[in-house]
PLY file of the C-alpha trace (Angstrom):
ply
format ascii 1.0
element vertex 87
property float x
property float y
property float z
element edge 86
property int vertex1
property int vertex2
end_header
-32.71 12.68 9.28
-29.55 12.20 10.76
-25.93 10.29 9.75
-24.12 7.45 10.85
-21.77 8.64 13.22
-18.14 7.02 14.94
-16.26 8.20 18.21
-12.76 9.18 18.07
-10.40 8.30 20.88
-10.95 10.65 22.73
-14.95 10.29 22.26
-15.43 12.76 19.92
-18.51 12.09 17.59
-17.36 12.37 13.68
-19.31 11.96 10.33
-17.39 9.68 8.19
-17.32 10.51 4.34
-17.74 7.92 2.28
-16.12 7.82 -1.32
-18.89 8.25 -3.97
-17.19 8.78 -7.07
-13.78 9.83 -8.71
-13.73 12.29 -11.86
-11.80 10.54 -14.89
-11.09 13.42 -16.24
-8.88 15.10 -13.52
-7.08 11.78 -11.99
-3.56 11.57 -13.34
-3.41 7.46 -12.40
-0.46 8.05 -10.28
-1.85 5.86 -7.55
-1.34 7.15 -4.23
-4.75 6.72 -3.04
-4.32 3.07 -3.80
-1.46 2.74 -1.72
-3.32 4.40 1.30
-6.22 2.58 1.24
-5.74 -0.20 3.47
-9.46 -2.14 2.43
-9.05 -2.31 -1.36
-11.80 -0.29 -2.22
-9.99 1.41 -5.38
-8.76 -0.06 -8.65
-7.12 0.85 -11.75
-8.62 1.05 -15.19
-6.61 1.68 -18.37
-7.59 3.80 -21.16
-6.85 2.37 -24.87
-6.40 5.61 -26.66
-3.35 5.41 -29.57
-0.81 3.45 -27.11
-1.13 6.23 -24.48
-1.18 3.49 -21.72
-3.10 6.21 -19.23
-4.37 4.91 -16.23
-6.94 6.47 -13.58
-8.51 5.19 -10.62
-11.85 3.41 -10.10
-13.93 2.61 -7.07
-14.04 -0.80 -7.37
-15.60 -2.05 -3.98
-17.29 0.93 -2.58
-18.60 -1.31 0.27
-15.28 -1.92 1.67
-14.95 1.70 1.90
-14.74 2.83 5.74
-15.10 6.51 5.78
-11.60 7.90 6.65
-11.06 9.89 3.43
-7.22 8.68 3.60
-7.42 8.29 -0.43
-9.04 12.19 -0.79
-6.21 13.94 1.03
-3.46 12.01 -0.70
-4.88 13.29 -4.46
-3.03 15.97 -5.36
-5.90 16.95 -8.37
-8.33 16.54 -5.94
-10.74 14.31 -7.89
-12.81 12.51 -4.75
-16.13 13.23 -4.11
-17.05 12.03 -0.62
-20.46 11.94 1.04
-21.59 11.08 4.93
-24.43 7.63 4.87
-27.97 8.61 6.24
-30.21 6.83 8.68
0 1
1 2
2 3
3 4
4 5
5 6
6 7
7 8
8 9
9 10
10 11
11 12
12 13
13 14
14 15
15 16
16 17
17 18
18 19
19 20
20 21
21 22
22 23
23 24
24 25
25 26
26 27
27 28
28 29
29 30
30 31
31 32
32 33
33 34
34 35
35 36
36 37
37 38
38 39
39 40
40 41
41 42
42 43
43 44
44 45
45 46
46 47
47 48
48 49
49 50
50 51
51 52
52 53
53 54
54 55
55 56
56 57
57 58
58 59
59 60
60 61
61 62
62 63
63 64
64 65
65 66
66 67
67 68
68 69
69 70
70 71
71 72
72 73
73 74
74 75
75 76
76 77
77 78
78 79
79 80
80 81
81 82
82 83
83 84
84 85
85 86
């Protein structure tokens, strides 16, 4: 079974990786991979606990999502998990 597959510029074959999920626990909220992401796959979701207003990312339209793992390599806690789409 093989993946979907792109070309580079220079006609190299790459593997996109596709956002699959993004662990509450270790995203701070600060929102860089939302900047980054340039096909609004990623939202924000706020957690109620005693007024501590903290935020962390969603994946809010995972569809949208193109496969350049822009939002992965700007998370400083590392909290993506990225995987490539089979044929």
């Amino acid at each position: 079974m093989g993946y979907i597959t792109g070309l580079t510029r220079n006609r190299k074959e790459w593997i996109p990786q596709f956002i699959v999920s993004i662990d509450e626990e270790t995203c701070i909220g600060c929102g860089r991979c939302y900047k980054v992401c340039a096909h609004e796959v990623l939202g924000f979701e706020e957690v109620d606990e005693d007024d501590s207003a903290k935020m962390f990312m969603t994946v809010e339209n995972p569809g949208s999502c193109v496969g350049c793992q822009a939002c992965g390599r700007t998370c400083s806690k590392k909290a993506f998990t990225f995987a490539p789409v089979e044929m």
